[in-house]
N, CA, C and O atoms as a GROMACS GRO file, in nm:
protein
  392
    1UNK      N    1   4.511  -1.653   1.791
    1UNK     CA    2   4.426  -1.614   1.903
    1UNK      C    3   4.363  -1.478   1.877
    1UNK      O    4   4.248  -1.454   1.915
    2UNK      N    5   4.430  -1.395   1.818
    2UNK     CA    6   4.420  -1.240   1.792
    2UNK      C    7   4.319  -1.263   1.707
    2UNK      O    8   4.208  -1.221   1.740
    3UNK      N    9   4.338  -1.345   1.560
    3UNK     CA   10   4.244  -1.352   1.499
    3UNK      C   11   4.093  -1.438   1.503
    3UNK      O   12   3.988  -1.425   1.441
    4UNK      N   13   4.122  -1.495   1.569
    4UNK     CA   14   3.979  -1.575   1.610
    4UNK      C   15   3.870  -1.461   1.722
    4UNK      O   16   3.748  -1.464   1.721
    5UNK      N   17   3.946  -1.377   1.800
    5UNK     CA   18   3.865  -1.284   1.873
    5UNK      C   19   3.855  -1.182   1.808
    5UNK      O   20   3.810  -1.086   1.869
    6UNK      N   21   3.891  -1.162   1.667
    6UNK     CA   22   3.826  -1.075   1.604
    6UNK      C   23   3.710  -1.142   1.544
    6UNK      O   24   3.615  -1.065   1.558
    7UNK      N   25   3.666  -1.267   1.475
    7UNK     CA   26   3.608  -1.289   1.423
    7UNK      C   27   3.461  -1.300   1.541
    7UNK      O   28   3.340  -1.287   1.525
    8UNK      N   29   3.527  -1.324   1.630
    8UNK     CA   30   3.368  -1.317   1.764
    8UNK      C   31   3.341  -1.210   1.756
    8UNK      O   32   3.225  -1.193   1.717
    9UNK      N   33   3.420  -1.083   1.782
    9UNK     CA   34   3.353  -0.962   1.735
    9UNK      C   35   3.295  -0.868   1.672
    9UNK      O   36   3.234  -0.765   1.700
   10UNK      N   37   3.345  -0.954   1.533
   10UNK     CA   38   3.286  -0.899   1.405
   10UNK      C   39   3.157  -0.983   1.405
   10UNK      O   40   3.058  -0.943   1.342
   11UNK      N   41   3.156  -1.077   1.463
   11UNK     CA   42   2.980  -1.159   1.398
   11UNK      C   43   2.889  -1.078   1.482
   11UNK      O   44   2.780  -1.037   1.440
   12UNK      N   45   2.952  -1.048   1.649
   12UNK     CA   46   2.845  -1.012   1.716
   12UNK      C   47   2.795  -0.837   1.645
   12UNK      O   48   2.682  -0.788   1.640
   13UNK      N   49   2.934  -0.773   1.595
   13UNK     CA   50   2.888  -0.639   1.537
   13UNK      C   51   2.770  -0.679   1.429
   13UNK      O   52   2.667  -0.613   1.424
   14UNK      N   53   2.789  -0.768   1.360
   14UNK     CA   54   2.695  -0.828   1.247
   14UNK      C   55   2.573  -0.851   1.294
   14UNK      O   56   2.478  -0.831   1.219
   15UNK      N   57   2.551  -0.899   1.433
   15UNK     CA   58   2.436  -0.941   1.452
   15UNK      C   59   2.395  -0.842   1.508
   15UNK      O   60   2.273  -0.832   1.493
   16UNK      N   61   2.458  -0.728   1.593
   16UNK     CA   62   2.397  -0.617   1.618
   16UNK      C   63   2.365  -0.558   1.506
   16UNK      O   64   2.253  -0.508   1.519
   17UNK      N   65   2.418  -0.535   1.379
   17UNK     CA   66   2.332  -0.484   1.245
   17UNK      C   67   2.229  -0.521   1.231
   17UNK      O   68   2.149  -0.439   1.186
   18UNK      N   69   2.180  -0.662   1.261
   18UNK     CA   70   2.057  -0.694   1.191
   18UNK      C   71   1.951  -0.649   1.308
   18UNK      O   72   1.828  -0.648   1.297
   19UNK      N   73   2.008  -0.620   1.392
   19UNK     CA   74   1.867  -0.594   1.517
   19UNK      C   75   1.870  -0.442   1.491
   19UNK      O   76   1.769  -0.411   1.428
   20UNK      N   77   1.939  -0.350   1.515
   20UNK     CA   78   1.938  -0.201   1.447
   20UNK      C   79   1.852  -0.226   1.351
   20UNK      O   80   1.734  -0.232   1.382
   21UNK      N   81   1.897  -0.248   1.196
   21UNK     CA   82   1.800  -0.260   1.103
   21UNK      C   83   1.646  -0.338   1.099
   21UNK      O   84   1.547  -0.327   1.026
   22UNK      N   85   1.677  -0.406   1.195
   22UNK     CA   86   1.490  -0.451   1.194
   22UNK      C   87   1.408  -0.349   1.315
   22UNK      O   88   1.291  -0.311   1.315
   23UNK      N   89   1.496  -0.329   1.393
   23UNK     CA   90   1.450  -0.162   1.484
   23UNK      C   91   1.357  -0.038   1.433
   23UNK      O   92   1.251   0.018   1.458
   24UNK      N   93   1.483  -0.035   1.335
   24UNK     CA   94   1.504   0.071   1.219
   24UNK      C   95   1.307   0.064   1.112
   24UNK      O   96   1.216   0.140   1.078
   25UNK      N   97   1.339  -0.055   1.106
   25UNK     CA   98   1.219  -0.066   1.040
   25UNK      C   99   1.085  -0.122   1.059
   25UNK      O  100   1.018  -0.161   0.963
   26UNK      N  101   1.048  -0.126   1.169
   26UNK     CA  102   0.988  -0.148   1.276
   26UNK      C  103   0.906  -0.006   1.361
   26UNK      O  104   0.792   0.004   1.406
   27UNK      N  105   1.030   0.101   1.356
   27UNK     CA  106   0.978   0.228   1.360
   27UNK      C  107   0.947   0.312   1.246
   27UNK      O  108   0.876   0.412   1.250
   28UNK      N  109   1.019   0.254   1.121
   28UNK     CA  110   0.940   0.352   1.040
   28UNK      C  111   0.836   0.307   1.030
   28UNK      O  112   0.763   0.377   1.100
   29UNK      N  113   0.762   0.207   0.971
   29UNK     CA  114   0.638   0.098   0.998
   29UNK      C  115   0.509   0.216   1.084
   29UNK      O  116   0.417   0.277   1.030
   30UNK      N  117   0.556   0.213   1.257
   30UNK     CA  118   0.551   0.274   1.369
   30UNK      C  119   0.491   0.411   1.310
   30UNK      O  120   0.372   0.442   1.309
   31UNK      N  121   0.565   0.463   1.277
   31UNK     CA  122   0.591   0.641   1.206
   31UNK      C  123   0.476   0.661   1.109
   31UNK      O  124   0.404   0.761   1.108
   32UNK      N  125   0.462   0.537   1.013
   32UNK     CA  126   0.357   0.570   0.921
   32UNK      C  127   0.237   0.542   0.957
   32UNK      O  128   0.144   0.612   0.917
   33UNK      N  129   0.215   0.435   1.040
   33UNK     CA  130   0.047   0.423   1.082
   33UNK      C  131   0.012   0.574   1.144
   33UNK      O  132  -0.088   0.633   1.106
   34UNK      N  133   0.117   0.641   1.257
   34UNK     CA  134   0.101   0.767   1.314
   34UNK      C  135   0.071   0.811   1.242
   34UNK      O  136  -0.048   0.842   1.247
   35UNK      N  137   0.154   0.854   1.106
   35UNK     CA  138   0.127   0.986   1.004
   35UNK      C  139  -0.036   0.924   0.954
   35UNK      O  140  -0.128   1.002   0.977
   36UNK      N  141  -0.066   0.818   0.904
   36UNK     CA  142  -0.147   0.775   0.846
   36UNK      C  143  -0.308   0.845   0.919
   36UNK      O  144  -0.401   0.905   0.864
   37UNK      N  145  -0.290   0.812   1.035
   37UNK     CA  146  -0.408   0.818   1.140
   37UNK      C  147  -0.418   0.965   1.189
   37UNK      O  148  -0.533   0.997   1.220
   38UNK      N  149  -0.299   1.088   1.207
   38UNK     CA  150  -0.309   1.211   1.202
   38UNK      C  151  -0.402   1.283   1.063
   38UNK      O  152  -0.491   1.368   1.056
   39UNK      N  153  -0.325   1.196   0.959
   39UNK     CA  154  -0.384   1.271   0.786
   39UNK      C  155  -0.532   1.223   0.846
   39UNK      O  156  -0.605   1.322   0.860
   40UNK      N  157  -0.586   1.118   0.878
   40UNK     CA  158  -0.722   1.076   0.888
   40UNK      C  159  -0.820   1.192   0.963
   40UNK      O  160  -0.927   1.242   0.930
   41UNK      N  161  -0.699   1.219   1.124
   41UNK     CA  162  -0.810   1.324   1.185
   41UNK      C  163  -0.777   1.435   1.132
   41UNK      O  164  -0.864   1.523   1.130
   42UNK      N  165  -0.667   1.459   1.084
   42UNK     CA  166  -0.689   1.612   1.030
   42UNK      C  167  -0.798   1.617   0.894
   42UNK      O  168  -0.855   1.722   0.864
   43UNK      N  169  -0.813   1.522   0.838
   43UNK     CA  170  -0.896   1.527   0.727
   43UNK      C  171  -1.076   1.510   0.764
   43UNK      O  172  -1.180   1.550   0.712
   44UNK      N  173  -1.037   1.425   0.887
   44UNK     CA  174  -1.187   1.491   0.916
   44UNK      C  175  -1.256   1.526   1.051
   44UNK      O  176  -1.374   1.506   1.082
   45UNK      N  177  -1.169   1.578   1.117
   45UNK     CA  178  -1.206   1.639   1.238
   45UNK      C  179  -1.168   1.748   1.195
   45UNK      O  180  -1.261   1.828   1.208
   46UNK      N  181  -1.022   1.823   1.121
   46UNK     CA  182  -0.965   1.958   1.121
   46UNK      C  183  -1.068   2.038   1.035
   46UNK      O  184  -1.072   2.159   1.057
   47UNK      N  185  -1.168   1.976   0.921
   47UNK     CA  186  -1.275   2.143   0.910
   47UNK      C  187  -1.328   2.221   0.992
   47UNK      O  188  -1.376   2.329   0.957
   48UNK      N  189  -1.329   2.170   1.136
   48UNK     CA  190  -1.380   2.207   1.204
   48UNK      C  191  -1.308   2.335   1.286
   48UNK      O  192  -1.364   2.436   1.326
   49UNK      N  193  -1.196   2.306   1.295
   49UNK     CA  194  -1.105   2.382   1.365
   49UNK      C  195  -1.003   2.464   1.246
   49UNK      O  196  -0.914   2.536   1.292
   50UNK      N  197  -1.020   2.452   1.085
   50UNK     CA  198  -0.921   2.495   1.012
   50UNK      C  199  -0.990   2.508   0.858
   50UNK      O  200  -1.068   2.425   0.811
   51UNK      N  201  -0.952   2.604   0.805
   51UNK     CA  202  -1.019   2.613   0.641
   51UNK      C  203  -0.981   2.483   0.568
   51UNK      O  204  -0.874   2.423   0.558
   52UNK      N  205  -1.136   2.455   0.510
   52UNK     CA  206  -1.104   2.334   0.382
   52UNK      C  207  -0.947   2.332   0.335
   52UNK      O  208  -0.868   2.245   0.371
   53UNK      N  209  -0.914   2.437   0.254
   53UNK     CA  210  -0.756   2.423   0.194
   53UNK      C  211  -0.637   2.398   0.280
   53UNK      O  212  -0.531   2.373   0.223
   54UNK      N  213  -0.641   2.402   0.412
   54UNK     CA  214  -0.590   2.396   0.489
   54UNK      C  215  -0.568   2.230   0.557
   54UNK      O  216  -0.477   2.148   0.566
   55UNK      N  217  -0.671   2.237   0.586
   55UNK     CA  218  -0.705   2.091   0.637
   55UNK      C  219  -0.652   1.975   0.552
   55UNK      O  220  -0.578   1.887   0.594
   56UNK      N  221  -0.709   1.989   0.404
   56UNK     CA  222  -0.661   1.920   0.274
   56UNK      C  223  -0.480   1.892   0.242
   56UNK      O  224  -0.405   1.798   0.216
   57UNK      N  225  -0.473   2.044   0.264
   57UNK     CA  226  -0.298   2.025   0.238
   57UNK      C  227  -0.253   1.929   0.335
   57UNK      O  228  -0.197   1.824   0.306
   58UNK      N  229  -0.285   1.975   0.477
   58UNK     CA  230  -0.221   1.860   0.574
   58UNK      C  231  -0.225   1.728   0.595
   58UNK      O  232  -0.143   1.649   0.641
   59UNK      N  233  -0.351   1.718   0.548
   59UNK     CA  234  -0.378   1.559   0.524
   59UNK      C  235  -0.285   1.482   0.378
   59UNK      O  236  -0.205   1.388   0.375
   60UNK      N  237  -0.328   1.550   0.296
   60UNK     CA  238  -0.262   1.498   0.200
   60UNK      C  239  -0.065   1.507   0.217
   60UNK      O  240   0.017   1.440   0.155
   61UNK      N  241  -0.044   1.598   0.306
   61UNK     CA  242   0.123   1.607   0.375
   61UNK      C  243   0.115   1.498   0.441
   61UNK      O  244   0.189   1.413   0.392
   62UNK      N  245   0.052   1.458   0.543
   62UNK     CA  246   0.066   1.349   0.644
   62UNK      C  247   0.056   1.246   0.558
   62UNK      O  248   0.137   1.153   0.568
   63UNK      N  249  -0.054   1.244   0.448
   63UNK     CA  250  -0.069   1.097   0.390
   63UNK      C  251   0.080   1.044   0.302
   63UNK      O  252   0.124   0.929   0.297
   64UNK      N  253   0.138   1.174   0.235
   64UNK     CA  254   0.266   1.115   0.154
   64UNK      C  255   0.387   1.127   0.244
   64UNK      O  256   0.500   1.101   0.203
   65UNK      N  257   0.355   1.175   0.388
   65UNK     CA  258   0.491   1.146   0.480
   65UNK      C  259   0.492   1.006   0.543
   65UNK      O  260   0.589   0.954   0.598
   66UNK      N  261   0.343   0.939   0.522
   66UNK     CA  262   0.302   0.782   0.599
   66UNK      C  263   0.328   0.670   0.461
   66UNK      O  264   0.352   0.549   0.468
   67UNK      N  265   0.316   0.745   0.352
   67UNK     CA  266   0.389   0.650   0.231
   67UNK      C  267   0.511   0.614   0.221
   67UNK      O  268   0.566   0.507   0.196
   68UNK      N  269   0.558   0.747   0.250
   68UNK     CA  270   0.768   0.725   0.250
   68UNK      C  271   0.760   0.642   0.365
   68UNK      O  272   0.808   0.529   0.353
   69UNK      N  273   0.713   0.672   0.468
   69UNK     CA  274   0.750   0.575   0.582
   69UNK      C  275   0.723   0.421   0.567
   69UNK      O  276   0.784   0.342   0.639
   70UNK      N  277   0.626   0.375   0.470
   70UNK     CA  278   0.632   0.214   0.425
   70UNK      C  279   0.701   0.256   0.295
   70UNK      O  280   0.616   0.247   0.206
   71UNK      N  281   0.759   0.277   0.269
   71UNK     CA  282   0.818   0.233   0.115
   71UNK      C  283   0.960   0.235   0.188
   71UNK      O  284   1.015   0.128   0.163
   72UNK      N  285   1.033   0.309   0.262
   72UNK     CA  286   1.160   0.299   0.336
   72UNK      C  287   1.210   0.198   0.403
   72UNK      O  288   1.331   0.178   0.396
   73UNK      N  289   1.139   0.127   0.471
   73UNK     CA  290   1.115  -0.033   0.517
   73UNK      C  291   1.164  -0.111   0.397
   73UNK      O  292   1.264  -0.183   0.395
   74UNK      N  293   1.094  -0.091   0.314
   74UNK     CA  294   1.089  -0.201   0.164
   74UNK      C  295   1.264  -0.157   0.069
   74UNK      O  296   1.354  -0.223   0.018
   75UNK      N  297   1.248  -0.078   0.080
   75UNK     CA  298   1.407  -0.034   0.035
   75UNK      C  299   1.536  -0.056   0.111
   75UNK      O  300   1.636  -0.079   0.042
   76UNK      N  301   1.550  -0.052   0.272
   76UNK     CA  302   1.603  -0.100   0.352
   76UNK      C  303   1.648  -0.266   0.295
   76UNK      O  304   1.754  -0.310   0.248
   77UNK      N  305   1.542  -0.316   0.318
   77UNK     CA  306   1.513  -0.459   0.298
   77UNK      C  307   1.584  -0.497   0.183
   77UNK      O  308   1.670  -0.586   0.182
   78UNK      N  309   1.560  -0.452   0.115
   78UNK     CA  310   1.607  -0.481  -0.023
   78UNK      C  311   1.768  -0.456  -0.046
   78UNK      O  312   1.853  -0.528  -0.098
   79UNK      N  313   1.776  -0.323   0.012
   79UNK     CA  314   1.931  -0.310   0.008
   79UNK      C  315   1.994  -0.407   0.082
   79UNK      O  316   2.065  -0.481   0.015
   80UNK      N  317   1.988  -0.433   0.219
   80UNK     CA  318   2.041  -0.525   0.291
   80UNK      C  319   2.006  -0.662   0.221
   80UNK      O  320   2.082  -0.751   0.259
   81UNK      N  321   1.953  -0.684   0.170
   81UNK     CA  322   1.959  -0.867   0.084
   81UNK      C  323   2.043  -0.825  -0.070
   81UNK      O  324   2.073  -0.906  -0.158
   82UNK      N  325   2.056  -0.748  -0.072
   82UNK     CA  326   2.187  -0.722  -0.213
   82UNK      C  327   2.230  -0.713  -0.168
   82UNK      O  328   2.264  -0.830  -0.186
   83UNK      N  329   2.336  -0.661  -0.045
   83UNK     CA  330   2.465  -0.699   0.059
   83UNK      C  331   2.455  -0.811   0.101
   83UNK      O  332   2.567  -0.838   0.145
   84UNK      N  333   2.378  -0.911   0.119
   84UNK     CA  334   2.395  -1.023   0.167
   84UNK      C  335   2.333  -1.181   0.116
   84UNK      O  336   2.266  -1.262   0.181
   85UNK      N  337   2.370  -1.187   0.011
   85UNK     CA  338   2.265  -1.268  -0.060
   85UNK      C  339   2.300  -1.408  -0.054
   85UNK      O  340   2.247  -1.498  -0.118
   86UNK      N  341   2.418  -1.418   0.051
   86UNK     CA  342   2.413  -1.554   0.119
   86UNK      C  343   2.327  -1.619   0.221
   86UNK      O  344   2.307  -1.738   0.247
   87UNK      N  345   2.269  -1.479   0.286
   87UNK     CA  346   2.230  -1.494   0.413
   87UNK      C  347   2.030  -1.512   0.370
   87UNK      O  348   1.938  -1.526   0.451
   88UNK      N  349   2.022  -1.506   0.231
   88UNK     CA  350   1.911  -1.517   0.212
   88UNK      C  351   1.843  -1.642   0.160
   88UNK      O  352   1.725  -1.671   0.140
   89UNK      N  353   1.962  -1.707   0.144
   89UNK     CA  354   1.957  -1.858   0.098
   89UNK      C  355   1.936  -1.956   0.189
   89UNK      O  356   1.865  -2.056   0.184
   90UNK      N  357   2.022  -1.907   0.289
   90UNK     CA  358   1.996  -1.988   0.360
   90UNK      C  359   1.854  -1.969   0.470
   90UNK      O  360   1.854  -2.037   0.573
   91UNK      N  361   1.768  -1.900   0.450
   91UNK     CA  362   1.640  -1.837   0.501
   91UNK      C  363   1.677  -1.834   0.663
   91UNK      O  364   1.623  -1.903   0.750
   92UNK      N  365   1.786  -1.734   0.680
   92UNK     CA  366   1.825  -1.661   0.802
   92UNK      C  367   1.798  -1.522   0.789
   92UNK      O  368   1.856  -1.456   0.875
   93UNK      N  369   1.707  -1.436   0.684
   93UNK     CA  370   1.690  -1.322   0.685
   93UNK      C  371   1.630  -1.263   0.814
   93UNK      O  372   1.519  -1.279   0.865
   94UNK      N  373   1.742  -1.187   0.853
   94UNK     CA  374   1.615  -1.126   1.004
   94UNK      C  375   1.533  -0.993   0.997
   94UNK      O  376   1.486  -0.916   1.080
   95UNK      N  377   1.535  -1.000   0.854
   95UNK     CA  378   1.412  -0.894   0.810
   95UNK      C  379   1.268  -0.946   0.793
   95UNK      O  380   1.166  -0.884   0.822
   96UNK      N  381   1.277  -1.083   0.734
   96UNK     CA  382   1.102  -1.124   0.798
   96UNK      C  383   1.075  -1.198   0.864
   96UNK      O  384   1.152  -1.278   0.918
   97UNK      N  385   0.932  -1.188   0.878
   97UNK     CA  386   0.900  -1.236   1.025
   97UNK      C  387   0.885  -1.407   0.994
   97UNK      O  388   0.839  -1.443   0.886
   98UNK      N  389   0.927  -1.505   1.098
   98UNK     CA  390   0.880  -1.621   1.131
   98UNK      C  391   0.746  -1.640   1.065
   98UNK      O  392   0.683  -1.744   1.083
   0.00000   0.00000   0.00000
């Protein structure tokens, strides 16, 4: 009995992992269009309000802080299907979409 109500609780902890991690990556996703679309206006609205070298650095900061933010998604992903490479066979991954 003891052990069977552990095993309900360990699947549901399991299945709360996979919703965290698709959360998880869902906002970084989230994070990089932001950074993406800030580098955009700072790159071309900020001459206006900030020196060329200035403007440049930030954009090009925002643009490689909106890269890590899609490449972190993709590494996530990847790690979690090398921990679980049963669960990928059977095409229950709840990292992509339907």
């Amino acid at each position: 009995m003891k052990h069977a109500r552990f095993m309900v609780l360990g699947n549901l902890t399991e299945q709360s992992m996979d919703d965290k991690l698709k959360r998880k990556i869902m906002l970084f996703y989230v994070g990089g269009i932001i950074n993406a679309l800030l580098g955009l206006f700072v790159l071309i609205e900020g001459l206006s309000f900030l020196p060329p070298d200035t403007a440049r650095t930030l954009g090009i900061i925002f643009f490689v802080f909106a890269a890590v933010d899609f490449y972190l998604p993709y590494s996530l992903k990847q790690r979690w299907l090398a921990n679980n490479p049963g669960k990928q066979e059977q095409g229950s991954d709840p990292v992509q979409r339907p």
